[in-house]
C-alpha positions as a printed NumPy array, in Angstrom:
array([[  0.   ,   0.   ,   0.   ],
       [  1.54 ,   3.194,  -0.732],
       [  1.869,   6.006,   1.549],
       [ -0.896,   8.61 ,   2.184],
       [  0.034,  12.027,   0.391],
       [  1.871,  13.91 ,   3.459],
       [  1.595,  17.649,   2.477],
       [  3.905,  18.493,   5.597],
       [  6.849,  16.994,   3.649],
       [  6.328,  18.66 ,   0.771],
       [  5.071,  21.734,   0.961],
       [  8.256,  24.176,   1.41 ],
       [  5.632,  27.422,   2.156],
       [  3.256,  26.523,   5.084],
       [ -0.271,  27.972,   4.072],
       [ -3.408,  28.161,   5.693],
       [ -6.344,  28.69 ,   3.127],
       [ -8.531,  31.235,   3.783],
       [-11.147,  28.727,   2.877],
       [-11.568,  28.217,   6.123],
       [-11.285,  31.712,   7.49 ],
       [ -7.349,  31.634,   7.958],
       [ -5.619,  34.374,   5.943],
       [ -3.018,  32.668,   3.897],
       [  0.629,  33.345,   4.321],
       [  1.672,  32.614,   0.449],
       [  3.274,  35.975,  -1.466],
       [  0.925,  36.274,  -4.997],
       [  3.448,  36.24 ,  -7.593],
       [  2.569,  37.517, -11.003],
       [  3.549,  35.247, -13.539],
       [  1.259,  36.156, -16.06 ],
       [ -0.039,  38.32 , -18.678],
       [ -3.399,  38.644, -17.356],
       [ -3.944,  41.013, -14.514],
       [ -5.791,  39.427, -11.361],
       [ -8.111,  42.341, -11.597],
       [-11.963,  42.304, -11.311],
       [-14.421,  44.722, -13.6  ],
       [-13.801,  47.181, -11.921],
       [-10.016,  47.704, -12.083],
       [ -9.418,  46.31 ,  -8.53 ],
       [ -6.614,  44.268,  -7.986],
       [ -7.916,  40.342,  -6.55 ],
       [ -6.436,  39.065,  -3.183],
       [ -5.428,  35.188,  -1.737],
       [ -9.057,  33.861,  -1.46 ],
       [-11.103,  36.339,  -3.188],
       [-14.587,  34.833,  -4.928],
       [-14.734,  35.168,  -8.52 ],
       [-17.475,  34.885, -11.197],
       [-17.692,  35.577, -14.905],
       [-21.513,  35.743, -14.193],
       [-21.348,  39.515, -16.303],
       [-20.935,  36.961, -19.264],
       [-23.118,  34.453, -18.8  ],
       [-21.516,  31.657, -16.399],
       [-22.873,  31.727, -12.694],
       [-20.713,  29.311, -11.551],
       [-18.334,  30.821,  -8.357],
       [-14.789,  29.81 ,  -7.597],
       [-12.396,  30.741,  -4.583],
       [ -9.158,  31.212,  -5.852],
       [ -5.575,  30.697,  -4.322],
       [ -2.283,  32.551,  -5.89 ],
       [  0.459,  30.517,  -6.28 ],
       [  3.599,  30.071,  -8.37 ],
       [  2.798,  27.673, -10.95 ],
       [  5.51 ,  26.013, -12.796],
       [  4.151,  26.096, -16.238],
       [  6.251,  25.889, -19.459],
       [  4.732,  29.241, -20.549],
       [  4.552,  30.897, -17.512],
       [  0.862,  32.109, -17.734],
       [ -1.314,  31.018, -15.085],
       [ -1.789,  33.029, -11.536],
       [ -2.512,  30.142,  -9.975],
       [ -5.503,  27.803,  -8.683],
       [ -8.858,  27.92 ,  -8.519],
       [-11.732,  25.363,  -7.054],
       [-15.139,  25.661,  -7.808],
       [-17.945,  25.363,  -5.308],
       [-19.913,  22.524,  -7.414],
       [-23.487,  23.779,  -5.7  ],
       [-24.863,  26.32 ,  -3.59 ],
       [-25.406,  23.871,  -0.735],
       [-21.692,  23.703,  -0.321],
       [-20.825,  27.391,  -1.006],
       [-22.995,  28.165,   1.654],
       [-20.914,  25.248,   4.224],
       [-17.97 ,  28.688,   4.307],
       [-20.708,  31.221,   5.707],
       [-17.251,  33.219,   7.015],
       [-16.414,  33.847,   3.496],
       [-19.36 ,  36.383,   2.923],
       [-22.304,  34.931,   0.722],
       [-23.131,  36.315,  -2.854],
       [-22.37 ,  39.472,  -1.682],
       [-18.421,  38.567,  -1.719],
       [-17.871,  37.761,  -5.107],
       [-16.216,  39.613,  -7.517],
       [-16.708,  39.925, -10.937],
       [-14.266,  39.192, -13.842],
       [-13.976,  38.111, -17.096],
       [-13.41 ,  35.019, -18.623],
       [ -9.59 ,  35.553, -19.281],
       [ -9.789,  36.339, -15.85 ],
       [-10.654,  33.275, -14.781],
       [ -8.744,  30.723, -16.719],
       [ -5.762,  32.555, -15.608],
       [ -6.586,  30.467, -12.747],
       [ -5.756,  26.398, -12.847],
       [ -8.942,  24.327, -11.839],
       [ -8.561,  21.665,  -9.256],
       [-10.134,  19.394,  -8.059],
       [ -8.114,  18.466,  -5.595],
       [ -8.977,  18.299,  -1.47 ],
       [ -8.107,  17.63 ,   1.582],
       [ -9.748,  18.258,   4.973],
       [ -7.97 ,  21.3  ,   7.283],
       [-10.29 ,  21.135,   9.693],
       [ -9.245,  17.765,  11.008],
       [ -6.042,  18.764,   9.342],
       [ -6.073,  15.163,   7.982],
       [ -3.136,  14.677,   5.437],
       [ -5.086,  12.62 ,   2.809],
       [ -5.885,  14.011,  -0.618],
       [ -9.225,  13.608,  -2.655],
       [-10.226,  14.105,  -6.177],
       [-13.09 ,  15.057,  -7.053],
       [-14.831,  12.849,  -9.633],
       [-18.056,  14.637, -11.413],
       [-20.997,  12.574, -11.342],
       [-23.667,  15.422, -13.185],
       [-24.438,  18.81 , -13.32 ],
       [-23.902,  19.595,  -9.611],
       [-22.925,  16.079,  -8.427],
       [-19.273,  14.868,  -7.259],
       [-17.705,  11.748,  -5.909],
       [-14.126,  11.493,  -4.15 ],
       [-11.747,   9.152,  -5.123],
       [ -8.833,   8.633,  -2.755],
       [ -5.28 ,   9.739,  -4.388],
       [ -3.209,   6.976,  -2.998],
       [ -0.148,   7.839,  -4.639],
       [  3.322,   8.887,  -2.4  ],
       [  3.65 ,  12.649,  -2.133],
       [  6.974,  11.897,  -4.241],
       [  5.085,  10.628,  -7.094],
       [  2.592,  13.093,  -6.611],
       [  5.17 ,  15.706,  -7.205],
       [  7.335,  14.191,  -9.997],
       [  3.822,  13.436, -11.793],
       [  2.383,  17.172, -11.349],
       [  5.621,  19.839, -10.024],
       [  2.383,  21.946,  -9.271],
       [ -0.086,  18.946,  -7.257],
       [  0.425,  20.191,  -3.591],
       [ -0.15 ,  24.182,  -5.001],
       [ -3.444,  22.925,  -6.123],
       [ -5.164,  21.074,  -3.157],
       [ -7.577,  23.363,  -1.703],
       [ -8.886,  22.815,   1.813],
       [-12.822,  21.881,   2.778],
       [-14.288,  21.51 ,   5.879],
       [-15.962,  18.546,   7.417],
       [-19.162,  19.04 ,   6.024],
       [-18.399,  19.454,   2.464],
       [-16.013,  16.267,   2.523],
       [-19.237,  14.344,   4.786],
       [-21.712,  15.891,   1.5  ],
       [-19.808,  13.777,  -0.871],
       [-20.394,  10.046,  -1.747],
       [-16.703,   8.086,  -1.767],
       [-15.61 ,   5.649,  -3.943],
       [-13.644,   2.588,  -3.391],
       [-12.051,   3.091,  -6.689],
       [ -8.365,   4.727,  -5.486],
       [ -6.288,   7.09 ,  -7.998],
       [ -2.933,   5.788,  -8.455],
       [ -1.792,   8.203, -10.554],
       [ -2.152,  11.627, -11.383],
       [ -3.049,  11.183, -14.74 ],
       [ -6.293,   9.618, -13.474],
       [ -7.331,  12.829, -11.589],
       [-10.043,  13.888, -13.964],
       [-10.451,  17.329, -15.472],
       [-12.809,  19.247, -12.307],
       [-15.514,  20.913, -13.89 ],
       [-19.136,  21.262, -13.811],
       [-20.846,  18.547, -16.425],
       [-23.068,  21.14 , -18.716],
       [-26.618,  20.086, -19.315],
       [-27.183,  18.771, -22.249],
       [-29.455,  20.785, -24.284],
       [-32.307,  18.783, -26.162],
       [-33.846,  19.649, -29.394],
       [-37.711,  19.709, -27.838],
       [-40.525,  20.133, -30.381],
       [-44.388,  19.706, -30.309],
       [-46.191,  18.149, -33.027],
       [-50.246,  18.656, -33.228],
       [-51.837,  15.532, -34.49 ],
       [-55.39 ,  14.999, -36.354],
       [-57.079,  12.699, -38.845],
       [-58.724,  13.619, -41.628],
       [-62.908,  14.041, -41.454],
       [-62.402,  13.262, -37.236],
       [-62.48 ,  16.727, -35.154],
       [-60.244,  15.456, -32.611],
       [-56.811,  15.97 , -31.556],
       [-53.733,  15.467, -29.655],
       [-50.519,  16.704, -29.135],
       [-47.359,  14.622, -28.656],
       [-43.841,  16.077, -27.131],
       [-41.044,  14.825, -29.545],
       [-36.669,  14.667, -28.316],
       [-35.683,  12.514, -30.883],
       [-33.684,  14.349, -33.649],
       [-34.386,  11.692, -36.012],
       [-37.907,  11.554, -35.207],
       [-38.446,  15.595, -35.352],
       [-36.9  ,  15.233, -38.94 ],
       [-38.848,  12.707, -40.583],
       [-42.157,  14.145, -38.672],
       [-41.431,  17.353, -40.81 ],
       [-40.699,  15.153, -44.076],
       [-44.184,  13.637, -43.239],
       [-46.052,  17.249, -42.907],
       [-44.072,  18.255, -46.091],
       [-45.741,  15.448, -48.106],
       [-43.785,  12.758, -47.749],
       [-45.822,   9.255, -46.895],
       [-46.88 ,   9.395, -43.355],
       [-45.609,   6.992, -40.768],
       [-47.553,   6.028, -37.75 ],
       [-46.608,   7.409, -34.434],
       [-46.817,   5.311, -31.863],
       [-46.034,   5.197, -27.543],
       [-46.624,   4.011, -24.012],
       [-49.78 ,   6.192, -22.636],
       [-49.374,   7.915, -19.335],
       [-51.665,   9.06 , -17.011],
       [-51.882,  13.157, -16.794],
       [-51.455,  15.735, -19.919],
       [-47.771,  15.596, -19.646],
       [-47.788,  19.393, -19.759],
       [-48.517,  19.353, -22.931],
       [-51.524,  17.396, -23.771],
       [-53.737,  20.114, -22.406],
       [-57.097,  18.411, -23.852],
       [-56.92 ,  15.259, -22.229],
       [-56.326,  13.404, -18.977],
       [-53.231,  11.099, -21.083],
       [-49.972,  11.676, -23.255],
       [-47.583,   9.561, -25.259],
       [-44.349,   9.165, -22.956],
       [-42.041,  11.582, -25.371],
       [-39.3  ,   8.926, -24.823],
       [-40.836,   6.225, -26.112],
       [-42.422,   7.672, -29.484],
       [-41.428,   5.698, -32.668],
       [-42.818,   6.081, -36.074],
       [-43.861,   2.88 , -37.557],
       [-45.704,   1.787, -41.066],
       [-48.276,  -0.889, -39.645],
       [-49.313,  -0.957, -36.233],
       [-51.974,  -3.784, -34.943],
       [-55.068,  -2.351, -34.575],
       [-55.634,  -2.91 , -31.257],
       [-53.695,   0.354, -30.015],
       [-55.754,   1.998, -32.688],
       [-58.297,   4.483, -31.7  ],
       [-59.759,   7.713, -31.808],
       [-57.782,  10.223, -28.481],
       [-61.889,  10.341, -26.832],
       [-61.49 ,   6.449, -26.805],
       [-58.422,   6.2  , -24.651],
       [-60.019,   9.073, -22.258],
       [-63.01 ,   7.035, -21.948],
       [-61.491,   3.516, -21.269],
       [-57.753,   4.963, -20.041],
       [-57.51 ,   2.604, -17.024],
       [-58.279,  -0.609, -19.324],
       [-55.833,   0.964, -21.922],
       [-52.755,   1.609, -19.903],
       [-53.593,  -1.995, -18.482],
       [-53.8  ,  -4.004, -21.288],
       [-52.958,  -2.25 , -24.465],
       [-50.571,   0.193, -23.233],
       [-49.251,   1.531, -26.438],
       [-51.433,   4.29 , -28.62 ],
       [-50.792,   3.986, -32.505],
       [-53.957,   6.087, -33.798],
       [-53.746,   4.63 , -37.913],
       [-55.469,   7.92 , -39.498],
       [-53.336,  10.677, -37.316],
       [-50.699,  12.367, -38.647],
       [-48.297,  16.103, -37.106],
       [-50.125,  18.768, -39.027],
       [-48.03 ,  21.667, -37.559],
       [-45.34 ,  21.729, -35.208],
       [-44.127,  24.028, -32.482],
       [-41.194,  25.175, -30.352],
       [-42.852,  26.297, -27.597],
       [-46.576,  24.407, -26.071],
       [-49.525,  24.848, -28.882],
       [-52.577,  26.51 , -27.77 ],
       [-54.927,  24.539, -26.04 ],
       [-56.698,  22.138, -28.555],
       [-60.676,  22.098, -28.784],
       [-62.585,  18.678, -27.716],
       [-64.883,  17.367, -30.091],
       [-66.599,  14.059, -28.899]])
């Protein structure tokens, strides 16, 4: 088993992060082209909150000078992001909302990320990586590497651990999966959303005053529903039926799950039916038939946003 990381062997300049509400005792060194200034001209200071939230990215980082060894010299030093509010609001001492400072992007980057951990408050010497999980979700993975390795891996690892508190590190979920090497620390970042193409497709039948409205995510699906309304043969759309309008089915108590529509070019007719049939018998439907493949309905129009509500004729 090799050794826990021991920062008190490595680290030649003792610091105490103000993450915890100890001013540090690190000199900032300027090593780069980009001045640690905020929006307003003012010059940034050991533990200062930043945001780039003037151009369009909320997220909020504490950041730590330090002098990075970098082959081009251009980096001010670290930064760690506080992956949810919950646990920016765990370091009450460092001010709230009201703290951060504004910068701009180049700002920013001219601060490392890391992802990199260990707890001051119980001053224990082990190091965690953070491992993101989703949007504002991390896991820690155990760097069981020798501070030796650590060092010859990364000159810069021990300038980039950050200190949390006991609460943060008791927030997280820890894997049993150790890091052996720094190469497996992963890139610390918020995981972005991922933005769906979302589009609403009014459906009727020809000579039947009825209609329906189905939600549609698949890009593949959203293209050949257009190809259909543009005169190409129309498929069948077909899907599992759901209790409730969905939020979008505003004119009945039902709605085709949106990830289970498929297009198909023969259906059996038992899923067949006009929409005021599956209101009327929806508990026998969702029991026993369970799919909804209406033969005669095809998208007559399609939206980006929810259609007006849709008029009932029974």
């Amino acid at each position: 088993m090799k050794k826990t990381l021991l920062l008190s062997k490595l680290i030649t300049i003792t610091t105490l992060f103000v993450i915890l509400g100890v001013q540090s005792t690190i000199n900032a060194r300027e090593i780069v082209t980009t001045d640690p200034i905020d929006i307003y001209g003012n010059r940034l200071q050991d533990g200062d909150l930043i945001s780039a939230s003037d151009y369009f990215d909320p997220d909020i980082f504490i950041v730590k000078f330090s002098a990075l060894n970098t082959n081009d010299g251009k980096f001010n030093g670290a930064k760690r992001l506080f992956l949810n509010p919950a646990i920016f609001n765990m370091y009450g001492h460092l001010g709230g909302w009201d703290k951060v400072k504004k910068v701009t992007p180049e700002v920013r980057n001219s601060f490392v990320t890391s992802g990199l951990f260990r707890n001051c408050e119980t001053n224990t010497q082990a190091v965690w990586a953070t491992e993101i999980i989703g949007e504002d979700d991390g896991v820690l993975h155990h760097v069981n590497i020798s501070g030796a390795d650590a060092v010859a891996q990364d000159a810069n690892f021990f300038m980039k651990v950050f200190c949390i508190n006991s609460l943060e590190e008791g927030s997280y979920p820890k894997s049993t999966v150790d890091y052996t090497a720094v190469l497996q620390v992963p890139i610390y970042g918020r995981i972005p959303v991922p933005t769906l193409e979302v589009k609403y497709f009014l459906m009727q039948a020809n000579n039947i005053d009825e209609k329906f409205v189905i939600k549609v995510t698949d890009k593949n699906i959203i293209n050949r529903l257009i190809q259909d309304m543009n005169g190409s043969r129309a498929l069948i759309v077909n899907g599992h039926v759901k209790i409730g309008n969905g939020g979008f089915n505003d004119s009945w108590s039902w709605h085709l799950d949106p990830d289970s529509i498929n297009l198909a070019e023969m259906a059996m007719e038992l899923c067949d039916a006009r929409p005021s049939y599956v209101e009327s018998h929806l508990p026998e439907w969702m029991s026993t038939v369970v799919r909804y493949c209406p033969w005669g309905f095809r998208a007559v129009s399609m939206h980006d946003t929810l259609p007006l509500a849709v008029p009932i004729t029974n």
